[in-house]
N, C-alpha and C positions, 0 to 999 in steps of 0.2 A: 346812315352817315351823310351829313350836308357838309359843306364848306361857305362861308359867303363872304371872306375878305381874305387879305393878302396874307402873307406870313412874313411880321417884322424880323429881321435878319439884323446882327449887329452890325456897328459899322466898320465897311471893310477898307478904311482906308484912314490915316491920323488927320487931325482937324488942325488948320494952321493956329497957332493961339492970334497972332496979328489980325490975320481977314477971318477965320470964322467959316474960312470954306475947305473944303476935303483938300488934304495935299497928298497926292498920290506919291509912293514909296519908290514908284520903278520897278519896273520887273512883271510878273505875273504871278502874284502871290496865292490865287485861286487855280493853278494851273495843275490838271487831274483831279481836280476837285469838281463833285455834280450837283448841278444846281436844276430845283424845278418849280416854275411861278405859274401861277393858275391865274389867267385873265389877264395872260402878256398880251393882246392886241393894242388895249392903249393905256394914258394912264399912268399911274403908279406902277403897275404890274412891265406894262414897256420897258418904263426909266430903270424899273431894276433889273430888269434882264438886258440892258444893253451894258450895267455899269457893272455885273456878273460875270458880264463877255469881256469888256475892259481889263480885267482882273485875270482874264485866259480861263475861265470855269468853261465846262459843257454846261449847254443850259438847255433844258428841255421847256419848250414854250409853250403854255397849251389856251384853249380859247373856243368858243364855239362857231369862231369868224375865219372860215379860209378862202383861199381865191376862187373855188369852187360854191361853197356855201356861206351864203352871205347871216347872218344871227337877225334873229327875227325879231330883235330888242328895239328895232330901228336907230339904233346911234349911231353915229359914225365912227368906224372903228379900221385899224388899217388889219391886213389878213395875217397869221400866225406867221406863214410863211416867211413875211416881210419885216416881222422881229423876230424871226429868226437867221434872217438877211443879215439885219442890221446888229445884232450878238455876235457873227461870222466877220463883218467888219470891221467889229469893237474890238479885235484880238481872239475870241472866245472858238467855240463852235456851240452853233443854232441847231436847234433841232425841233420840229414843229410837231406837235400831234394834238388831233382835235376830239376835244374833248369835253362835257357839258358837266360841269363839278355840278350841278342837281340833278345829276341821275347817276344813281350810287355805283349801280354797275360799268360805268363808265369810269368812273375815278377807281373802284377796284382791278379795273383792266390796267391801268396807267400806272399804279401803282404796285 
């Protein structure tokens, strides 16, 4: 079992017809609902897990980058921890667990 991109998620919020940009509903419409993005460190994977938190979802954030263990990709990448900070801040709650989606028994543990 591999993984190597995101998982497109519908969108959770109505589109203004005027501007073209997300118009948020109010409220917490994702609230006890669980959300889980592989390669939240930065990114696409980040953006949606802060706008999941926004929304009041749990968001389990996973990545092979934490404040401890830095990913050997050499990118510059911020730590799970810290989008999982930043989900907590959004409304949500963050929850970081690291994780290396090509190594199967890793994503089977997580899952």
């Amino acid at each position: 079992m591999s993984y190597t991109g995101h998982i497109l998620l519908p969108c959770l919020f109505r589109t203004s017809r005027r501007t073209g940009t997300p118009a948020r509903t109010g409220g917490k419409p994702l609230a006890g609902k669980v959300a889980l993005i592989a390669g939240a460190t930065r990114g696409a994977g980040r953006a949606m897990a802060a706008e999941l938190g926004g929304a009041g979802a749990t968001v389990y954030v996973t990545g092979r980058t934490t404040r401890s263990a830095v990913s050997e990709t050499g990118r510059a990448a911020a730590a799970i921890e810290q989008t999982a900070e930043l989900v907590t801040r959004a409304g949500g709650q963050g929850i970081a667990v690291a994780v290396d989606r090509l190594r199967a028994e890793q994503v089977q543990a997580l899952v």
